[in-house]
C-alpha positions as CSV (number, residue, x, y, z in Angstrom):
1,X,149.3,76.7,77.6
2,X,145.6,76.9,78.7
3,X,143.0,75.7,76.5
4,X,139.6,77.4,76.0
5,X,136.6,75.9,76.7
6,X,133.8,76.1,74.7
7,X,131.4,74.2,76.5
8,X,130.3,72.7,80.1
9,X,130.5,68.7,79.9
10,X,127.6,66.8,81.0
11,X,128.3,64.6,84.3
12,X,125.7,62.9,86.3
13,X,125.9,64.1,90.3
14,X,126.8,61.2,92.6
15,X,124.2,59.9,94.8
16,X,125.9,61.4,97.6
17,X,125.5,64.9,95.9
18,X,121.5,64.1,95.2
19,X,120.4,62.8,98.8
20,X,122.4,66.0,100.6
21,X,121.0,68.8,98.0
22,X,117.5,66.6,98.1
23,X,118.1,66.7,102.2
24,X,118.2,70.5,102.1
25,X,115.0,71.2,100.3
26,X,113.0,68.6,102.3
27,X,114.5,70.0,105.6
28,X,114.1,73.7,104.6
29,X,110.3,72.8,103.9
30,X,109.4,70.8,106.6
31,X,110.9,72.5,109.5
32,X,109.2,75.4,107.9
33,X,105.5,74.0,108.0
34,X,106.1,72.6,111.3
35,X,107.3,76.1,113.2
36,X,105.0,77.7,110.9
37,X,102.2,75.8,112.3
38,X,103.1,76.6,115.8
39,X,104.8,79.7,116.5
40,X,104.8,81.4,113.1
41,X,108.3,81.5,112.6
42,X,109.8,78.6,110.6
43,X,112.3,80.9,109.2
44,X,114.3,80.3,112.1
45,X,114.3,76.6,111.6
46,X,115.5,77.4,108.2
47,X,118.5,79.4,109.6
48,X,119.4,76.3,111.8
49,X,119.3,74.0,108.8
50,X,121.5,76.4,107.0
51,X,124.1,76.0,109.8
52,X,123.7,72.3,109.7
53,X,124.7,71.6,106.0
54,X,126.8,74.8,105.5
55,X,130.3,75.5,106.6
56,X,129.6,76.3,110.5
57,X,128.2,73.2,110.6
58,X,128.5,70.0,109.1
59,X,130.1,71.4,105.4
60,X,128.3,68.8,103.3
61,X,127.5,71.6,100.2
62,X,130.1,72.2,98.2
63,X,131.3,76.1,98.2
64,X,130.4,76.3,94.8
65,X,126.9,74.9,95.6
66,X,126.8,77.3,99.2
67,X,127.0,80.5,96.7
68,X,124.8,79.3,94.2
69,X,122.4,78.9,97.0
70,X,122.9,82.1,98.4
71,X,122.6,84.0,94.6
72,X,119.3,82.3,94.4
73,X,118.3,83.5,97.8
74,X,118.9,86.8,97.0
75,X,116.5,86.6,94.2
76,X,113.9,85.1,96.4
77,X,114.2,88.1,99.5
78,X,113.5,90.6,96.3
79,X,110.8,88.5,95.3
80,X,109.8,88.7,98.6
81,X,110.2,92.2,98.8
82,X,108.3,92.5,95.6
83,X,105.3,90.6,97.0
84,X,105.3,93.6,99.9
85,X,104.9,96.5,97.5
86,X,102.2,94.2,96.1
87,X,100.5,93.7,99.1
88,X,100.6,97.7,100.3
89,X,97.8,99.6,100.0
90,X,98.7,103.1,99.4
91,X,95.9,104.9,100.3
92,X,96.0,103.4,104.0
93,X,100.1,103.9,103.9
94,X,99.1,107.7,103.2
95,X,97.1,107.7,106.7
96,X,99.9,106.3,108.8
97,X,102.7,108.3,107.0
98,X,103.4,110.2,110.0
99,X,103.1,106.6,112.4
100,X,105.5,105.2,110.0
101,X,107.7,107.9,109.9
102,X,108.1,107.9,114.0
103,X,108.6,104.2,114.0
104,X,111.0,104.6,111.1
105,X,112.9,107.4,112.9
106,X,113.0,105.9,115.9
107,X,114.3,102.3,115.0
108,X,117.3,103.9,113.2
109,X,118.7,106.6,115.7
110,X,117.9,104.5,118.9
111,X,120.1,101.7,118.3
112,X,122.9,103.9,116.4
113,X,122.9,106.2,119.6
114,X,122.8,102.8,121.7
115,X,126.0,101.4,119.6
116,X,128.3,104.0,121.3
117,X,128.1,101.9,124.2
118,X,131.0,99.9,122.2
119,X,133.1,102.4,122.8
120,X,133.9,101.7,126.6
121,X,133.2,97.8,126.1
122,X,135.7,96.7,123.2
123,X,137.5,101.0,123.6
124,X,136.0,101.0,119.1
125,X,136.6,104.0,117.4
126,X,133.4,106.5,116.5
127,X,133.3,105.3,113.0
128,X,133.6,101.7,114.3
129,X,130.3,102.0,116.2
130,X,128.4,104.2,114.2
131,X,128.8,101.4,111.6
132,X,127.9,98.7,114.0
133,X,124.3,100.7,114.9
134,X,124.3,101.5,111.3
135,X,124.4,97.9,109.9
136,X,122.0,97.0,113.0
137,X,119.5,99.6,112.8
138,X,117.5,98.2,109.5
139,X,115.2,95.8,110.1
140,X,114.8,92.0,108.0
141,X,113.0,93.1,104.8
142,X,112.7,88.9,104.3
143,X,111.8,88.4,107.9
144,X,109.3,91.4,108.0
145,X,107.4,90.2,105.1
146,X,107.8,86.2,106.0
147,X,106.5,87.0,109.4
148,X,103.7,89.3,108.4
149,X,102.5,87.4,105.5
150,X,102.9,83.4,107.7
151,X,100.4,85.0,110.4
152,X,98.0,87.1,108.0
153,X,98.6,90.5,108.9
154,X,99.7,92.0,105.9
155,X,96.6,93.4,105.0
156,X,95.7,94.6,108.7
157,X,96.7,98.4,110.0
158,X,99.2,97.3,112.0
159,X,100.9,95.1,108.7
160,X,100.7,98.3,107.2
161,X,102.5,100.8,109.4
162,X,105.3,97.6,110.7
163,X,105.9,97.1,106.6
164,X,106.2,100.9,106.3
165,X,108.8,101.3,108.9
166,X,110.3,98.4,107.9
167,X,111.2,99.7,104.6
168,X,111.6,103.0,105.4
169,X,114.2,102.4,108.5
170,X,116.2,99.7,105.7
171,X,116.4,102.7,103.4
172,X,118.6,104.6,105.5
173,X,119.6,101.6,107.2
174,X,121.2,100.4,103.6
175,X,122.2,103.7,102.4
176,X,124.4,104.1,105.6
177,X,125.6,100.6,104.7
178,X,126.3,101.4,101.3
179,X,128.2,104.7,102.1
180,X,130.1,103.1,105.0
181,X,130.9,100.6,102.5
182,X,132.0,102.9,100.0
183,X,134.4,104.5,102.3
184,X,135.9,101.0,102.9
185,X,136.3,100.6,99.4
186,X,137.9,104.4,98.7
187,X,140.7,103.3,101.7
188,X,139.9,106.7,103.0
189,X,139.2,107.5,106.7
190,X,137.1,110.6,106.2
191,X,133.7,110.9,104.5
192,X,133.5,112.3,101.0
193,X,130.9,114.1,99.6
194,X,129.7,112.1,96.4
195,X,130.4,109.0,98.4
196,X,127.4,110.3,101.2
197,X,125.5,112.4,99.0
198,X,124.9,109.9,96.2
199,X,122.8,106.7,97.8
200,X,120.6,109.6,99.6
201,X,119.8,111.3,96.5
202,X,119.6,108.0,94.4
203,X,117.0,106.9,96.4
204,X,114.9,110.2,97.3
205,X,115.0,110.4,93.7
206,X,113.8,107.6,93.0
207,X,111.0,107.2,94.7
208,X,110.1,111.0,93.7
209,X,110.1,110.2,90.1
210,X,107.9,107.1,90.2
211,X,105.1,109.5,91.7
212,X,105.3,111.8,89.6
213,X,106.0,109.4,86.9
214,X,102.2,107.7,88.0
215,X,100.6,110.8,88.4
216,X,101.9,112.9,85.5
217,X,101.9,110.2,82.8
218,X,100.8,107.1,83.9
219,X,97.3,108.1,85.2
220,X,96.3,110.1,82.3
221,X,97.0,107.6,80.3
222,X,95.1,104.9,81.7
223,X,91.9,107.2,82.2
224,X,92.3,107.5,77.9
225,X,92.5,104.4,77.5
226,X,90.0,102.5,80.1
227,X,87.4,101.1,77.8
228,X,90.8,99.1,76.3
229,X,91.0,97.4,79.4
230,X,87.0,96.4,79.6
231,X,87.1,94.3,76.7
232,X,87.7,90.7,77.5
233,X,89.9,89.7,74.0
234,X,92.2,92.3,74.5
235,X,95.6,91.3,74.7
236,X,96.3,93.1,78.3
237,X,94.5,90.3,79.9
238,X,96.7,87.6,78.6
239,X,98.1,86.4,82.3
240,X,101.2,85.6,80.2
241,X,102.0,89.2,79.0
242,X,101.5,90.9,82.1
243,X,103.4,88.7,83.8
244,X,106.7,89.7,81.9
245,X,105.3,93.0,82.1
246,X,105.7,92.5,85.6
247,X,108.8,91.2,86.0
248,X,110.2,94.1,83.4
249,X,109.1,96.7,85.6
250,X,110.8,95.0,88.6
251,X,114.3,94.0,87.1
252,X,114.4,97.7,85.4
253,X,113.5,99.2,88.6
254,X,115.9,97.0,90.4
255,X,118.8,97.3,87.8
256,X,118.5,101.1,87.3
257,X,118.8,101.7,91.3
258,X,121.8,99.0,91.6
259,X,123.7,101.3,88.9
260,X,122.4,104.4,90.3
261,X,124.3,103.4,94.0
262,X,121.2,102.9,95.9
263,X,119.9,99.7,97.7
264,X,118.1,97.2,94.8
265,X,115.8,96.1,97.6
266,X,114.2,99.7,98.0
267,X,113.9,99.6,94.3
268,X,112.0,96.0,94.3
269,X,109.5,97.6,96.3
270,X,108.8,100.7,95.0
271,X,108.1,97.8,91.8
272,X,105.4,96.5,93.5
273,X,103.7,99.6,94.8
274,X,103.8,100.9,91.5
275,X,102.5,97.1,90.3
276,X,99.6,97.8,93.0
277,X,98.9,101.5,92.5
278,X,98.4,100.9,88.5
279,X,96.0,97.9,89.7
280,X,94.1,100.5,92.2
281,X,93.9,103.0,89.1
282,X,92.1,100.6,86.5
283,X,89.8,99.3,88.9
284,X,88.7,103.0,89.9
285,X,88.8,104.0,86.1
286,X,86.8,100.4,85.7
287,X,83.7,101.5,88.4
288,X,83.6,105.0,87.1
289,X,83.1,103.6,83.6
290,X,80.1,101.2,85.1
291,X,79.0,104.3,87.0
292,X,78.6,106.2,83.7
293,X,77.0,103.2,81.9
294,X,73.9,102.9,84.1
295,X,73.1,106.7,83.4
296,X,72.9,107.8,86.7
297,X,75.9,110.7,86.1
298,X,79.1,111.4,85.4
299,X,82.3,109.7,86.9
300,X,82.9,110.1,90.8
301,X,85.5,112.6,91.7
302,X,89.1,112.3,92.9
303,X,87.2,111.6,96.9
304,X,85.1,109.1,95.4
305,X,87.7,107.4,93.6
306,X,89.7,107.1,96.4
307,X,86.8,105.7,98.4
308,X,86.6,102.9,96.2
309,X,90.2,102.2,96.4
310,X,91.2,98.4,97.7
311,X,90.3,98.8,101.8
312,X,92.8,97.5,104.2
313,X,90.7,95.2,106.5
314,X,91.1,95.0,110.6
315,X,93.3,92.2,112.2
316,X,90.3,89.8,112.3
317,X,90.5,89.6,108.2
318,X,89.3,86.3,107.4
319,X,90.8,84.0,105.0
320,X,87.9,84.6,102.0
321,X,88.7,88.4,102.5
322,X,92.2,87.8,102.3
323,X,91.8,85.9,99.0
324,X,89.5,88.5,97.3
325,X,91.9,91.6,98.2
326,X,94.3,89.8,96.4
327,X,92.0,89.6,93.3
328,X,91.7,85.9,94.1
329,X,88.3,84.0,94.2
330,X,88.5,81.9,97.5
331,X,87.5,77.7,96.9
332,X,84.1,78.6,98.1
333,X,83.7,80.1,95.2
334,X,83.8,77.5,92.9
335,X,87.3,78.5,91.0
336,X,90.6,77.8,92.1
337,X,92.8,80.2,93.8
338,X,95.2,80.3,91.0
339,X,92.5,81.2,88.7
340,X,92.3,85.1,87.0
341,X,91.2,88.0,89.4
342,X,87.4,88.8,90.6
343,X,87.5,91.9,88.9
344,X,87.0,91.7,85.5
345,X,89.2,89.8,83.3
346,X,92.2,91.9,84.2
347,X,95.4,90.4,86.0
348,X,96.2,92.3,88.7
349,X,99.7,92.1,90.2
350,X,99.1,90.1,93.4
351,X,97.2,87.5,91.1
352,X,100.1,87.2,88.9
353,X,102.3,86.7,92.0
354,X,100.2,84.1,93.2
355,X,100.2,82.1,89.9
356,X,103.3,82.4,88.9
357,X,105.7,83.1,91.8
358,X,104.3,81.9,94.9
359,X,105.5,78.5,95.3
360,X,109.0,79.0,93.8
361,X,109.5,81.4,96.0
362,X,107.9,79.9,99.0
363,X,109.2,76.6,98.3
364,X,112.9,76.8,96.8
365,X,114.2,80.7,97.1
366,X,112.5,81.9,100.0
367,X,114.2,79.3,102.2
368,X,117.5,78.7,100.3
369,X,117.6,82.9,101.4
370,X,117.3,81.8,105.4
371,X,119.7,78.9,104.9
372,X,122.5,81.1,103.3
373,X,122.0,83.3,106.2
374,X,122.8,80.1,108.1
375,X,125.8,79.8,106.1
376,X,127.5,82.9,107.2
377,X,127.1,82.5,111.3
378,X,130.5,81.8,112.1
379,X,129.4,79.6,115.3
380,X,132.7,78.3,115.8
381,X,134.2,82.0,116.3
382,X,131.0,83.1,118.4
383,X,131.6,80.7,121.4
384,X,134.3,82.9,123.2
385,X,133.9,83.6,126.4
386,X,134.7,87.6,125.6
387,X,132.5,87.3,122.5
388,X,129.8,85.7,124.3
389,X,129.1,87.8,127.4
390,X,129.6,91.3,124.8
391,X,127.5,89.8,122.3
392,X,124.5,89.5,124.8
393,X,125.0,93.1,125.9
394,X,124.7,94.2,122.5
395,X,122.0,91.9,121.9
396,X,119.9,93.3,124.4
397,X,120.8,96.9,123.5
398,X,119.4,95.8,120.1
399,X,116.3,94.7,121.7
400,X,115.8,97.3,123.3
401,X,115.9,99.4,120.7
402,X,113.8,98.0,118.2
403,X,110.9,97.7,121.3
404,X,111.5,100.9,121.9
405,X,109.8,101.5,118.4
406,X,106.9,100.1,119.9
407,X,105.6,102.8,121.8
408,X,104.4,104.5,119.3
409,X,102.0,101.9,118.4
410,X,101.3,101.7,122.0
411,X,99.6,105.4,122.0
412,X,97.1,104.7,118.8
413,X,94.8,103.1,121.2
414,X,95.2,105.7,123.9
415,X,94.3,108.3,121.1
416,X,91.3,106.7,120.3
417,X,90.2,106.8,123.7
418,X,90.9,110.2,124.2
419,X,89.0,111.2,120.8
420,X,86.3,108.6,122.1
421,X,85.9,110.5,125.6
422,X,86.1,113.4,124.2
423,X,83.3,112.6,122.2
424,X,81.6,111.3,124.4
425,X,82.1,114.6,126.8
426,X,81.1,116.8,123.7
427,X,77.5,114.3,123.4
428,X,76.5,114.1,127.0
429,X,77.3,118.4,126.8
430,X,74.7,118.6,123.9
431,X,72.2,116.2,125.9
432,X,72.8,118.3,128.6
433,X,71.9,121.4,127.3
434,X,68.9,119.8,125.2
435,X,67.7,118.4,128.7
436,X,67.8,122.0,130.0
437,X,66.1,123.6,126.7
438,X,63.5,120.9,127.3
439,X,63.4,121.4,131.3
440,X,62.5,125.0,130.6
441,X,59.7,124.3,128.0
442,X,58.1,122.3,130.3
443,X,58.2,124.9,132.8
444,X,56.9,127.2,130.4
445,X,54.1,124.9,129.4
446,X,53.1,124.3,133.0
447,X,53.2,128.0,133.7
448,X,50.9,128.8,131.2
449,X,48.5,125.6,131.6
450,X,48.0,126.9,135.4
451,X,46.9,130.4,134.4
452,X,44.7,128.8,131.8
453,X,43.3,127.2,134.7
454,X,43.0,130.6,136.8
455,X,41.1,132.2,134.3
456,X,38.7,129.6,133.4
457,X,35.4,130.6,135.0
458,X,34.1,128.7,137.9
């Protein structure tokens, strides 16, 4: 006969228990600052650690305390996720749509078409291989964003378009995963219809609706209601309300798509573009009201507005930039970085995040995410001598076909050029003919001057 329990006694954790769980979070933090510092990529000291104290390696955590650890790093990569949608400006994403897209499209059918190559080196099955390319095709969403945002180019064009593609190659990266998955649940060997169609849908819907959720209801709402937003007692600027404001948009967003069958990571950022697009829309709605105020005219148009929109700066962005396109005064300033936003006395989503969330994340969750990665690299099983020399094959196909991505990025400069000489062709065209125009005048001018000079009496 099993008694219920009713409640969870309180016992004090051995010192043994303390010193490894206090280990971990020093480890995680300091290998962290210390790759960071010089190759921008502490993550993959965090993934070593993870090995260390999990089971590949030296099993010191409990497995109760390895999946608590990897729960909690799944919050911190949506967070993380979250902060990326934040962070995205969506006029600039509109511009490289079609760059993303390519890089998107690429990264996903290169290394699936590359993945057959399983076929003749371990005799897989179709379906076996499509899944490998499948589940290898999406890029890190946590290692996108760590990398981007550790060396400062989240802001930049290039941030933009690689956090673009990122997202948009894991959306079909994880909707393949999820349907493959699905299949394995069904037992069933061929593909069913709701089981493909489903995830696809889920997510095209999804990301549909928010527009026109934004740009049917949303917008016209906030242009009625502006001059709310412009007076400093209201209670919209209270950092505490917008904050769970925040974080109800994210977990309904994030909960709706995880019941819905699509991937909850898509979902967290579509929460912070929406976050960032409602920011965009009261700071427009803010200038236009100034605008209107000094009696100069009436409110910009749609062109105008979007010319005032947040500007996504070059890859030299320097750090006081950085600070104020995150709503953020820098120290210079006088005010600390955690302090309310430079525009007005509204909290804008990334200065929420960086009050709020920021060192959580960047100190407990985001690396407790890497080192549960750690945890499930089953080192001892990798060390084969069949499984080593096929896993560097592979490895490099992988390589390969994530760099192949790269190209396109390669031709934006050489596009440039060519508009550049072409321009320049089209200028030194125009001179030319001005220099003839002006050739000819002159020779009209002397012509006439010397018959002036004939008929001028001696």
């Amino acid at each position: 006969m099993t008694t219920e329990v009713t409640s969870l006694p309180y016992h004090e954790p051995d010192i043994i228990t303390i010193l490894i769980q206090s280990g971990l979070i020093l480890a995680l933090n300091v290998v962290n600052s210390a790759l960071d510092s010089v190759i921008y990529c502490g993550l993959v000291g965090q993934l070593l650690i993870g090995i260390a104290w999990g089971v590949p390696g030296a099993n010191w955590l409990s497995r109760d305390m390895q999946v608590v650890i990897q729960q909690l790093g799944y919050l911190g990569l949506i967070l993380m996720v979250y902060e990326g949608g934040l962070s995205t400006s969506i006029s600039s994403l509109k511009a490289n749509a079609v760059s993303c897209t390519l890089v998107a499209v690429t990264g996903v059918c290169v290394p699936i078409g590359l993945s057959f190559v399983l076929q003749a080196m371990i005799n897989a099955r179709p379906l076996q291989a499509f899944a490998a390319g499948a589940a290898l095709c999406s890029t890190s969403l946590g290692t996108t964003f760590t990398v981007l945002s550790t060396t400062g180019l989240t802001k930049t064009r290039l941030g933009v378009l690689l956090s673009g593609a990122a997202m948009m190659d894991d959306v079909v990266g994880l909707v393949m995963v999820q349907v493959i998955s699905n299949l394995g649940n069904d037992g069933s060997a061929t593909f069913n219809t709701v089981t493909v169609v489903r995830p696809v849908f889920v997510s095209v819907g999804f990301a549909i609706g928010i527009f026109v959720l934004c740009r049917a209801a949303i917008r016209p709402v906030v242009l009625r209601l502006s001059t709310n937003f412009l007076q400093p007692h209201r209670v919209w600027n209270s950092f505490n309300l917008v904050v769970v404001i925040h974080l109800s948009i994210l977990v309904g967003l994030v909960a709706g798509a995880t019941f819905a069958g699509t991937s909850n990571l898509f979902a967290a950022y579509l929460a912070g573009v929406l976050v960032s697009w409602f920011d965009d829309t009261v700071s427009a709605t803010r200038k236009c009201r100034k605008f209107e105020s000094t009696g100069v005219g009436s409110c910009p148009t749609s062109m105008q507005e979007r010319k005032m929109e947040r500007p996504v700066s070059s890859g030299d962005e320097t750090p006081h930039s950085s600070n104020q396109s995150h709503g953020i005064e820098s120290p210079e300033s006088g005010r600390s970085q955690a302090g309310p936003p430079v525009d007005g006395n509204i909290p804008t989503g990334a200065a929420v995040y960086e009050q709020f969330l920021k060192q959580p994340v960047n100190r407990i969750l985001k690396p407790m995410f890497f080192a549960s990665v750690g945890f499930s690299i089953p080192t001892v099983d990798m060390f084969r001598g069949k499984i080593i020399w096929r896993g560097i094959v592979y490895s490099i196909l992988m390589m390969v076909g994530k760099m192949v991505t790269g190209l396109w990025l390669i031709q934006l400069p050489l596009r440039t050029k060519a508009k550049k000489l072409a321009h320049y062709a089209t200028q030194r065209m125009r001179a030319g003919e001005r220099h003839g125009e002006i050739s000819q005048w002159s020779r009209l001018v002397e012509r006439s001057r010397s018959a002036a000079i004939r008929r001028r009496p001696i």
